[in-house]
C-alpha positions, 0 to 999 in steps of 0.5 A, a space after each residue: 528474471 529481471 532485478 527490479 529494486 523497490 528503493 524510492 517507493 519502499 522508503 516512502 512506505 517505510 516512512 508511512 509507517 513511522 508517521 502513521 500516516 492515513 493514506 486515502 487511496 490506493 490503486 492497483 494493478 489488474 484491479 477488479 474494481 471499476 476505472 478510477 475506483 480505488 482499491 483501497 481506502 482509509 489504510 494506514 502501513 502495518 509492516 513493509 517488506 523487501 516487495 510488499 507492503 502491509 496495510 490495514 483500515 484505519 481504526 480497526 485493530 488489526 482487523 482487514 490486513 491487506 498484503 500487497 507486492 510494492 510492483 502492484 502498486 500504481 497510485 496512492 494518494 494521501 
């Protein structure tokens, strides 16, 4: 099994987190959704784990919680 270490990308949540930033999109990998479709829109992070991170919608309480292993992510953008 190889070692694959979420440092750089799992702080940068992290800090998502803090500021509660609204990330506009995010892409991922094997995605059901059409080429350039986002996979989710208008989340903010909720929790960030040792590979994952957990997002909901912004504005909902709670409702819409998306857990998402950080080596599937291809793309956000803020």
């Amino acid at each position: 099994m190889a070692l694959v270490h979420f440092g750089l990308y799992r702080d940068l949540f992290i800090r998502y987190l803090r500021e509660q930033y609204v990330i506009a999109e995010v892409f991922l990998m094997n995605s059901n959704q059409p080429p350039g479709t986002p996979d989710l829109t208008g989340v903010r992070v909720v929790e960030v784990g040792g590979d994952f991170v957990v997002f909901s919608q912004a504005g909902s309480a709670g409702a819409g919680l998306y857990v998402v292993p950080l080596d599937k992510i291809l793309l956000v953008e803020l």
